[in-house]
C-alpha positions in Angstrom: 41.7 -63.1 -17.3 42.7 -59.7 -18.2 40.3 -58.2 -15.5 42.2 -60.5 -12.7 45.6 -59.8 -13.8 44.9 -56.1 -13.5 43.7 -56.3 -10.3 46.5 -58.7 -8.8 48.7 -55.8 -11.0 46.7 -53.2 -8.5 47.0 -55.0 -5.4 50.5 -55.5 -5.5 51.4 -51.9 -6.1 49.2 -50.9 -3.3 51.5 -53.2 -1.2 54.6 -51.8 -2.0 53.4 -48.5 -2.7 51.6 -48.6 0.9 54.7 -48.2 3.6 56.5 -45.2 1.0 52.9 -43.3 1.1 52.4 -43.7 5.1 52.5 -40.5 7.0 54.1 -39.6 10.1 52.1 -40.6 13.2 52.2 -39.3 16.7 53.6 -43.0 18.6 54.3 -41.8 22.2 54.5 -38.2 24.0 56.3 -37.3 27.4 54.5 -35.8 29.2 51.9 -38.2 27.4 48.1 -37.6 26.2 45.8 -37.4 29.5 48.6 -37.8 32.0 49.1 -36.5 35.0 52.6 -35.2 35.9 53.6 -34.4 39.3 56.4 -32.1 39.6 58.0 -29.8 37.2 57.9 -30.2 33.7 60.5 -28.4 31.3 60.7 -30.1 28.0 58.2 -31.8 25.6 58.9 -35.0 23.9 56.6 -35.9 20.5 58.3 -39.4 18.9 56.5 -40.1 15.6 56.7 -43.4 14.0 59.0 -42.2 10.6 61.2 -39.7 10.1 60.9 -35.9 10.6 62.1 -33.5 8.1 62.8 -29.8 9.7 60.4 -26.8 10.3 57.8 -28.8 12.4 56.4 -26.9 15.8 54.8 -27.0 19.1 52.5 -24.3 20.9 52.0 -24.7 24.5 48.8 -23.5 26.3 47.7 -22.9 29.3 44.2 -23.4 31.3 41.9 -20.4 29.5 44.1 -21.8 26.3 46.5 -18.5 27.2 49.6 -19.4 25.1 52.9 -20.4 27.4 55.9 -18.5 26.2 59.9 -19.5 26.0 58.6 -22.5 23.7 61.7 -23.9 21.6 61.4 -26.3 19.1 63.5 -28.9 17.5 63.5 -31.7 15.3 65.8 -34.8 15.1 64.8 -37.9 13.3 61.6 -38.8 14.4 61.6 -36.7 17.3 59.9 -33.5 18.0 60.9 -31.6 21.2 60.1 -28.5 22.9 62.0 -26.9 25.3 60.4 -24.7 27.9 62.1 -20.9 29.3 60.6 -21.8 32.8 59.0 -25.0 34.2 55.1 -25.9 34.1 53.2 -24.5 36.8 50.5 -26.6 38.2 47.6 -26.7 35.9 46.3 -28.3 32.9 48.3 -28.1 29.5 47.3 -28.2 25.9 49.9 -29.0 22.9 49.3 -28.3 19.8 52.1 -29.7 17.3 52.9 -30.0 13.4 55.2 -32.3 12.1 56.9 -32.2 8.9 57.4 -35.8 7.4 60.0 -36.9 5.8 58.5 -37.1 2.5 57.1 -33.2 3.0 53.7 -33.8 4.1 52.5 -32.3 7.5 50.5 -33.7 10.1 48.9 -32.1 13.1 47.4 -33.0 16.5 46.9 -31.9 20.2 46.3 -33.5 23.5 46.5 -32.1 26.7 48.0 -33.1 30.2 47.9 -31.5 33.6 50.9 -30.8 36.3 49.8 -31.6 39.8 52.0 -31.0 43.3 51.3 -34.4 44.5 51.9 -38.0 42.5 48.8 -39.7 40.9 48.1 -42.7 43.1 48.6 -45.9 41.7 46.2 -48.5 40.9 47.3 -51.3 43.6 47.1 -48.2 46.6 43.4 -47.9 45.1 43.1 -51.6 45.3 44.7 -52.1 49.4 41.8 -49.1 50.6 39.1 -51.5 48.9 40.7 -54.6 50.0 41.9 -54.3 53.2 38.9 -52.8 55.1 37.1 -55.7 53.7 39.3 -58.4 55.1 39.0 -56.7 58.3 35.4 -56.8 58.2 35.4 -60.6 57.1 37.9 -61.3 59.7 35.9 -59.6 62.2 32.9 -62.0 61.3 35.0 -65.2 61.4 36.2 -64.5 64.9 32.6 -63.4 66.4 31.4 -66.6 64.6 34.2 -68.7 66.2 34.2 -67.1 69.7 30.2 -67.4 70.0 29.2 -70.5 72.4 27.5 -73.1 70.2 23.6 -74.1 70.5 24.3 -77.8 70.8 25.9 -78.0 74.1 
């Protein structure tokens, strides 16, 4: 009896003590992870999923991981931004940040996007250059089948 107590005792504290413990965790990015941007890019956007205290950062580097200068860094609420001095050139990026929880304890990551001149073409333009060359070819079949004279007469 004693043995169960203690462990509903345990289980129960872990519950409540679970959500005050949790870290701060990288929920979206803009530019995000693995994207690809076309056009310019001046600012950095890293939303976490609790609040930010001060004094977290972002490093910005380029291709041969050559460090991008003019990064500025602030933090409001759960938000981590960095402001660029110039605009990305076209290439591909790497962020490194660190993000001060609220409750003090950091927590790091990186990802990396690239900056292209021409959009990323969506999935459905992918889909018509598939599709409609096939229904051309089908069609094409259809009619040679229809317009051939028939055996029987």
């Amino acid at each position: 009896m004693k043995a169960a107590r203690a462990f509903v005792i345990a289980a129960l504290a872990a519950v409540v003590a679970g959500p005050v413990l949790a870290h701060s965790e990288l929920a979206s990015a803009v530019p995000a992870p693995g994207a690809t941007v076309a056009g310019t890019v001046s600012v950095l956007t890293l939303t976490f999923s609790r609040a930010l205290a001060a004094g977290g950062d972002v490093d910005l580097f380029a291709g041969a991981f050559q460090a991008v200068p003019g990064v500025t860094t602030t933090t409001s609420e759960n938000v981590l931004s960095a402001r660029l001095a110039e605009p990305l050139g076209l290439g591909t990026y790497t962020v490194q940040w660190v993000a001060i929880g609220a409750d003090g304890h950091p927590t790091a990551g990186s990802y990396q996007f690239a900056v292209t001149n021409r959009p990323a073409r969506p999935l459905w333009q992918w889909a018509l250059l598939l599709v409609i060359p096939a229904m051309v070819a089908a069609g094409g079949l259809v009619w040679r089948r229809i317009r051939r004279p028939s055996a029987d007469l």
